[in-house]
N, C-alpha and C positions, 0 to 999 in steps of 0.2 A: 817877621818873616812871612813872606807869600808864595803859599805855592800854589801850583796850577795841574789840576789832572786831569789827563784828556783822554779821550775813546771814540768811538765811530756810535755806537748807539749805547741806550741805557734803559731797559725793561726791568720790571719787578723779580722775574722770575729765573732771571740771567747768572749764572753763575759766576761769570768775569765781576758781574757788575754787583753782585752782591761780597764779592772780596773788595771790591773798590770802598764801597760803605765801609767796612770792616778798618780798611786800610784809612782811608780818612779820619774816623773817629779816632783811630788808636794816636792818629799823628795829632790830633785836636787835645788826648789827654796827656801825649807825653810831654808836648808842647808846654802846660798847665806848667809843668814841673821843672822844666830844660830851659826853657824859653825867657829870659825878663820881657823881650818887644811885646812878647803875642804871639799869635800865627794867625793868620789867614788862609782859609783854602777857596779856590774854586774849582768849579767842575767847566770844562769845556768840551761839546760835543755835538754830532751832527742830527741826534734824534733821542728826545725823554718822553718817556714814555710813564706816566701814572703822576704820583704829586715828588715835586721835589723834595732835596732834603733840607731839611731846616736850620737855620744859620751857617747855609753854604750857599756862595751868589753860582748859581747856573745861567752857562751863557748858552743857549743852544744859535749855532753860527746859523747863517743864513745867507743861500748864496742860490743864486738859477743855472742850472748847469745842463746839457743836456743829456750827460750822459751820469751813470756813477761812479764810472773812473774821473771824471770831470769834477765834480765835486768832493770826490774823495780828494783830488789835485789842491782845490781852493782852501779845503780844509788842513790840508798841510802844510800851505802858506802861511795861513791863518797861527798854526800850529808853530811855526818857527818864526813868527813876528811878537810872539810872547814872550820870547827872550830877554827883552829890554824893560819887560813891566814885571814881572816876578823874578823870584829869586831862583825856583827849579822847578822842570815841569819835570811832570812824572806820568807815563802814559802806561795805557792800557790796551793799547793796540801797537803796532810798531808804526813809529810814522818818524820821519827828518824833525830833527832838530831839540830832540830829547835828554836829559840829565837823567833819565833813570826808567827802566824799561820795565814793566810786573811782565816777565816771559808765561803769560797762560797755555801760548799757541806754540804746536809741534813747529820744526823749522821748515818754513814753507816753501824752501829752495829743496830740500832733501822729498817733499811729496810733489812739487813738481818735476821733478828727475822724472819718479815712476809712473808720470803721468804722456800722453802722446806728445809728436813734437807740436799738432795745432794749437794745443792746450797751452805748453809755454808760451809759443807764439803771440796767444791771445791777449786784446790790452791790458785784463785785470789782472792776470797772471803776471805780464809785464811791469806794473805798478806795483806790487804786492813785493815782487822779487826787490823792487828799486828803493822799497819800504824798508823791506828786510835788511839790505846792502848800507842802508845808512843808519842802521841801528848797530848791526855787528860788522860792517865793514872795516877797510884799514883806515877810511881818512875821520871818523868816528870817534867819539869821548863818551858815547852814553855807556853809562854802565846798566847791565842786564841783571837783571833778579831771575833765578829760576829755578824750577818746583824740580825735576828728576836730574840726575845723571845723563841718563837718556837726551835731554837738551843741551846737555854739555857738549856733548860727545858730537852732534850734530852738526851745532852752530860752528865749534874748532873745526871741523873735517870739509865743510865749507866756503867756512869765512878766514879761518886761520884765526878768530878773536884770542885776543892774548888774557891769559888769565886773572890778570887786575881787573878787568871789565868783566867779569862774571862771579855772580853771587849764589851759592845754593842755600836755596829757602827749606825753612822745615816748611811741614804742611798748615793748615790754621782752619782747621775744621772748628765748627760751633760743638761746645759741648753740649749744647740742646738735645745732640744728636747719640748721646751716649744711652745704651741701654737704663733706665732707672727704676724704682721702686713702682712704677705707676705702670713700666711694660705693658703686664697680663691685663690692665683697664684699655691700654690702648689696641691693645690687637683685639679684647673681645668687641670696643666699640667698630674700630674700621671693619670688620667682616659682619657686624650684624648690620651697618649701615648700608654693605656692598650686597648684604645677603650671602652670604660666603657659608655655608655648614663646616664643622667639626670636621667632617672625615675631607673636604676640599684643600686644594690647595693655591694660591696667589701667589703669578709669578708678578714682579715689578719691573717694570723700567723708567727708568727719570733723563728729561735733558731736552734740550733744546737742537732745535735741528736734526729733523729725525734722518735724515738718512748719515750724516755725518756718526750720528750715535749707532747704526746698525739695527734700525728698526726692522726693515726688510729681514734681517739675519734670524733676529728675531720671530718675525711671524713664520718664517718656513720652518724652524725649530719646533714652534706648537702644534705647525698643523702635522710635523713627522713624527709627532709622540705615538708611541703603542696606544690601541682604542680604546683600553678602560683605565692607561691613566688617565688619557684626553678626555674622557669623559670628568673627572674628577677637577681639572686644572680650569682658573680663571686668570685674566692677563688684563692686567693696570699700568695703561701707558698714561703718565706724567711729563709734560712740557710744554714747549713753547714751537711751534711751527706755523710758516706760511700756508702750510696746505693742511690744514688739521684735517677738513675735511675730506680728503682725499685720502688721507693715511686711515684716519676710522674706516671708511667704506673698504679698503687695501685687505684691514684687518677684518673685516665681516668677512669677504671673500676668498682670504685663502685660509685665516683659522678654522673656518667653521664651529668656532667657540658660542656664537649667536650673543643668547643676554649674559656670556660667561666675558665678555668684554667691558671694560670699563675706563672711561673716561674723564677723569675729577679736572674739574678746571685748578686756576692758580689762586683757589681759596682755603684749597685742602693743604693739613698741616703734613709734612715730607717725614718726621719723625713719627706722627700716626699710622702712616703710609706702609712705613718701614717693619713697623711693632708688628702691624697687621699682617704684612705678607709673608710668605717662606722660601723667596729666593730674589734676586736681586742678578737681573740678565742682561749686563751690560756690552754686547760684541761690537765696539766704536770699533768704527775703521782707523780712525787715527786720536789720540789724543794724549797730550803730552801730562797730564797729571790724572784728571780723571778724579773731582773730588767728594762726588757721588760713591765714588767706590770706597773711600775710606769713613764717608760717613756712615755706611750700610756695615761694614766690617764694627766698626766701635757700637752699634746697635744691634750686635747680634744677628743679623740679618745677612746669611749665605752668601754669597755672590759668584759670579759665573758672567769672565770680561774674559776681554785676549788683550794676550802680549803685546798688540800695538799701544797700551794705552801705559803710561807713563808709572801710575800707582798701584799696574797691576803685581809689579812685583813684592809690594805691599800685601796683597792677599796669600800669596805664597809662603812671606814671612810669619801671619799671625796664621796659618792654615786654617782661614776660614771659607774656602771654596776651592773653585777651578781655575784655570787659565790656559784659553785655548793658544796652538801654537801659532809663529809667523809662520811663514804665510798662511792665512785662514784659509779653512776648511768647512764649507758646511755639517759633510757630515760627522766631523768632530764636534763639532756643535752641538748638533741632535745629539750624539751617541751621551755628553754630557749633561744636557739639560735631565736627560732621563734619569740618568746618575744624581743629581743633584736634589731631582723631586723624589728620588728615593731612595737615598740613600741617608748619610746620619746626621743631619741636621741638625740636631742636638749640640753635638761633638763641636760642627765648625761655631755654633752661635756661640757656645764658651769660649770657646780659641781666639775669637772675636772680640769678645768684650775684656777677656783676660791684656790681651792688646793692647787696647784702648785706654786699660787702666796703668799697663806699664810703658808704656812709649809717649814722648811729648808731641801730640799732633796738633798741638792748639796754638803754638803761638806766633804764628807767623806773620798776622798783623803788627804785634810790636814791635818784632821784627825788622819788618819794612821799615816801621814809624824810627826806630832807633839809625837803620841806614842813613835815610833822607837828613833827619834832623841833625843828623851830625856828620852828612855828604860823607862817607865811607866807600871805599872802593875793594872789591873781593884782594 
């Protein structure tokens, strides 16, 4: 059996693309088991980024386009001329011509509604929607995998998708990420490496693409703290962006945090990160699962997202933080973050880990691997 997984780009640090991994391997071991031919996987994609994976053929396509809807265009040709050489492809971004869809992303027809009319108008928006339209449209067979409710409810109110072509996934966090015996080593190591004292506190944020994640939201939060929390508070922004530097300098300029700022590249370990810190400040303006947020919940570690993100209702359930309302509100924001650094930390980190030890958030790799491998439809 051959299958083929495709995506638009592929970085280390990536959260789509570090379930991809997850998801592959799982389908390479159930395979061992399920399988007499074999399996084969490959990856197909417009952009890799660090060293491949190993005994997987990566093809990165190659094509001169002038623009990026243009290439995104070739690449989707590309994408449904694989039909004839594998057995299913399984993508990771939505594109034409798919057997099976990982739904990471909120439904892009439902945030382009609330977006101006230039905005739909515009080509990528045009192509994104036509992406969309051939993944959950009427004339359509791919079947959609997908992480919330909240994506359900969407993609139907939209597209009309009929309920056979829609799968809900549990979550598949790494248990790496679970609070363990070693905690109290790793938050005294990360705060004595960041410099961090006893009576201080670390807020965190993790994720890629900072303004999609609410980094802005963020820094105006710290700089409206009362002035002898602020004095106390450090802020650890983790990810992956085009502008890093420009978001650094964003954040000297309106925190006024100075060396209370920190910046770990993509060497630092995210479960270290976590142990170390005392709150977990996720305000995404949009995200359909969000799986920083359950990781930070199963390690103990507060969190304080909003309602637009997919797994916030997940923190609600194990009551280990906040959840600011729709439509966001700055100073609900503020008025929480202050609640959060001072209030009982304690309380949500058990509520947290008690979670983590009673709910199945892990396996949604084999999952997938069980779908695919034996083409299953919701």
């Amino acid at each position: 059996m051959r299958l083929a997984f495709v995506l638009f780009d592929w970085f280390p640090q990536g959260g789509l693309q570090q379930d991809l991994v997850k998801v592959v391997r799982a389908c390479q071991s159930s395979a061992a088991s399920q399988l007499k031919e074999g399996l084969i996987c490959e990856i197909h994609c417009l952009a890799w980024q660090g060293d491949t994976l190993p005994d997987i053929t990566t093809h990165i396509f190659q094509a001169r386009r002038f623009s990026k809807v243009g290439l995104r265009k070739a690449f989707a040709a590309h994408v449904e001329q694989l039909k004839g050489r594998v057995d299913l492809v399984v993508g990771f971004n939505r594109l034409p011509g798919l057997d099976y869809y990982f739904g990471a992303d909120t439904c892009f027809a439902h945030r382009a509604q609330q977006r101006s009319w230039w905005y739909r108008l515009a080509p990528r928006t045009q192509q994104y929607l036509r992406f969309e339209q051939a993944v959950f449209g009427d004339h359509s067979n791919t079947v959609a995998m997908l992480l919330t409710p909240q994506q359900r409810l969407q993609y139907q109110q939209h597209y009309d998708t009929p309920p056979h072509r829609l799968i809900d996934l549990p979550p598949g966090i790494d248990r790496k990420h679970c609070a363990g015996a070693d905690a109290a080593e790793l938050r005294a190591s990360l705060r004595a490496g960041f410099g961090i004292a006893d009576d201080e506190l670390l807020v965190l944020q993790i994720g890629s693409s900072f303004i999609t994640k609410g980094v802005e939201r963020s820094l105006q939060a710290l700089a409206a703290l009362p002035r002898e929390l602020h004095r106390r508070v450090h802020y650890c922004l983790m990810g992956r962006d085009n502008r890093l530097a420009y978001w650094q300098q964003r954040a000297r300029d309106i925190t006024g945090l100075g060396s209370r700022l920190h910046f770990p590249g993509p060497g630092h370990s995210v479960p270290r990160c976590m142990q170390g810190a005392d709150v977990l400040l996720h305000p995404s303006l949009h995200e359909s699962a969000g799986m920083v947020i359950l990781e930070a919940v199963v390690a103990g570690l507060p969190v304080l997202t909003t309602a637009s993100c997919g797994y916030a209702r997940r923190v609600i359930e194990a009551g280990a933080g906040l959840v600011c309302d729709e439509p966001f509100n700055q100073q609900q924001l503020n008025a929480m973050l202050v609640t959060m650094l001072t209030g009982e930390r304690a309380s949500w980190r058990q509520h947290g880990i008690h979670y983590g030890q009673s709910r199945n958030l892990y396996d949604m790799p084999a999952v997938i691997a069980d779908i695919v491998l034996n083409r299953r439809t919701g």
